[in-house]
C-alpha positions, 0 to 999 in steps of 0.5 A: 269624438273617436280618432278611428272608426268604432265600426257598426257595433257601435250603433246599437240597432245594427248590433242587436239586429240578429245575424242573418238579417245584419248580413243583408246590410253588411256589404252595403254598408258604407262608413263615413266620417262627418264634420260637425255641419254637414247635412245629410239631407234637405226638408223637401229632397227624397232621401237616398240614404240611411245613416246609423249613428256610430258616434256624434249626434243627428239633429233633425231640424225643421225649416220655416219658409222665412229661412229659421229654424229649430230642432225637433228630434236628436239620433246618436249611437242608439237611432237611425235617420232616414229609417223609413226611406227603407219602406219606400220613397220618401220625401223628408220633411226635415233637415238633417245635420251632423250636430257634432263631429261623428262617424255613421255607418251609410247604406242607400234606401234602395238596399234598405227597401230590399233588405226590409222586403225580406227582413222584418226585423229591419222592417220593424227598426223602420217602423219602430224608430220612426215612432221614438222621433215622432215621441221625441218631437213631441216632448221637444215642442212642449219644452220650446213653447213652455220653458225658459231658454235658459233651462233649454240651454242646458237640456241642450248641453246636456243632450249634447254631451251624453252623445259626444261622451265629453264635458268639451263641446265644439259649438258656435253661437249661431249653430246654437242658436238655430237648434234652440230658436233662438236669436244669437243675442239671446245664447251669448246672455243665457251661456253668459249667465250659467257661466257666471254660475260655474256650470260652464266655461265658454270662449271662441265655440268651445263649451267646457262643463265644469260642473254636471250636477249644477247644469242638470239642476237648471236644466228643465226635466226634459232631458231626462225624458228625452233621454230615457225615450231615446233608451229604453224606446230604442231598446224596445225596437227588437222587444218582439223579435230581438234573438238570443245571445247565441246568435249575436254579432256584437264582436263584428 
C-alpha cells in the first residue's frame, strides 16, 4: 500500500479523462484513505457516492439472504465503483468493500449526475465501466461453479497482488473465505496445500508469494481473462472519445 496519497492520476479513468470534463469533478473530489473491511456501501442502500480506486482493490460482494456471500467483480486503479449512481438513483445490488488497504478518490453521485448531464465523456465512463464488471461477473461465475477452490485460491491471490502491487498480502481466513465462497476449513487445507508446494508462505493473516510462476501455473485461466478484461476493457472506455496528449492532465 502507498504511505502518501498517489493523487488522482493514479486511477486511470480520471486520468484519461480530457481536461475540460476532469474539472467538472476536481473541486468535489474528496480523498480517502480506507482500512482493509470497510464498506462503501450495502446491496439494497441507494448509492451516494462514487470511489475511484487510487491504490488497493474494491470488491463487490453479493449477499444471499442466509447471511453468505461471495465476490463477483474486483476495481483497482483502472475502474470505478458506484459509476452508474452518476446516471441517476441508484440502488446497488451488491456489497462493496476495501478488499485491501487503499486510497480512492470519493465525489457524491449527485455531482456525478450533474457532471455526466454536461459531459459525455463521464457519461460514457458510467455506461462503460459498468459494462466491464457486468463481463467480469460473468467470467467469475463460471470459474465459481466449474473449477477447483484450489485453482481459485490462486486466481485470487494473484488478482490480489497485481492490485496491492506486493508478493505480501494482508488477509484472514474469514475475509478469504467470504470472497471464494467458501467455509474457512476449506481456506486453511487449500492455503495449506500450496504451502507445502512452495508457492506461498502463510502464518497469522499474512500471505507471502514465494514463488510467482508456481502459483500462476495452479491458478485456473481465469486470471488472465479477468486481468486482461480489467485492462484492455478499461482502456477502451475513452476508445471513442479519448483527446490527444496535448490536452492530457496526467501530471495533475
Amino acid at each position: 500500500m502507498h504511505a502518501l496519497n498517489p493523487g488522482p492520476a493514479s486511477n486511470k479513468l480520471l486520468a484519461e479523462l480530457p481536461r475540460k470534463d476532469f474539472q467538472l469533478l476536481a473541486s468535489h473530489l474528496v480523498y480517502e484513505q480506507l482500512a482493509q473491511g470497510t464498506v462503501l456501501f450495502e446491496a439494497g442502500e441507494e448509492v451516494d457516492d462514487v470511489y475511484f480506486p487510487l491504490s488497493g482493490m474494491v470488491s463487490l460482494v453479493v449477499v444471499m439472504r442466509d447471511g453468505k456471500a461471495i465476490e463477483t467483480a474486483t476495481a483497482g486503479r483502472e475502474g470505478v465503483v458506484g459509476a452508474m449512481s452518476g446516471l441517476g438513483l441508484h440502488t446497488s445490488q451488491v456489497r462493496a468493500i476495501a478488499q485491501l488497504p487503499m486510497f480512492a478518490s470519493r465525489v457524491a453521485s449527485s455531482q456525478m449526475r450533474k457532471a455526466a448531464k454536461v459531459s459525455k465523456p463521464i457519461a460514457d465512463l458510467c455506461i462503460r465501466y459498468n459494462e466491464v464488471l457486468l463481463e467480469q461477473a460473468r467470467t467469475t461465475a463460471a470459474c465459481n461453479a466449474l473449477h477447483q477452490i484450489e485453482a481459485r485460491f490462486c486466481r485470487w491471490l494473484l488478482q490480489a497482488r497485481d492490485r496491492a502491487e506486493s508478493d505480501t498480502i494482508l488477509l484472514t481466513q474469514e475475509f478469504l473465505s467470504e470472497m471464494l465462497g467458501v467455509r474457512r476449513t476449506s481456506v486453511t487445507e487449500v492455503a495449506s496445500k500450496i504451502q507445502a508446494a512452495g508457492a506461498i508462505s502463510y502464518s497469522r493473516g499474512v500471505i507471502k508469494i514465494l514463488d510467482l510462476e508456481a502459483l500462476k501455473a495452479m491458478s485456473c485461466e481465469c486470471y488472465e481473462t479477468l486481468r486482461k478484461q480489467s485492462g484492455m476493457r478499461a482502456s477502451q472506455a475513452f476508445s471513442k472519445i479519448q483527446v490527444l496528449s496535448p490536452h492530457s492532465h496526467s501530471n495533475m
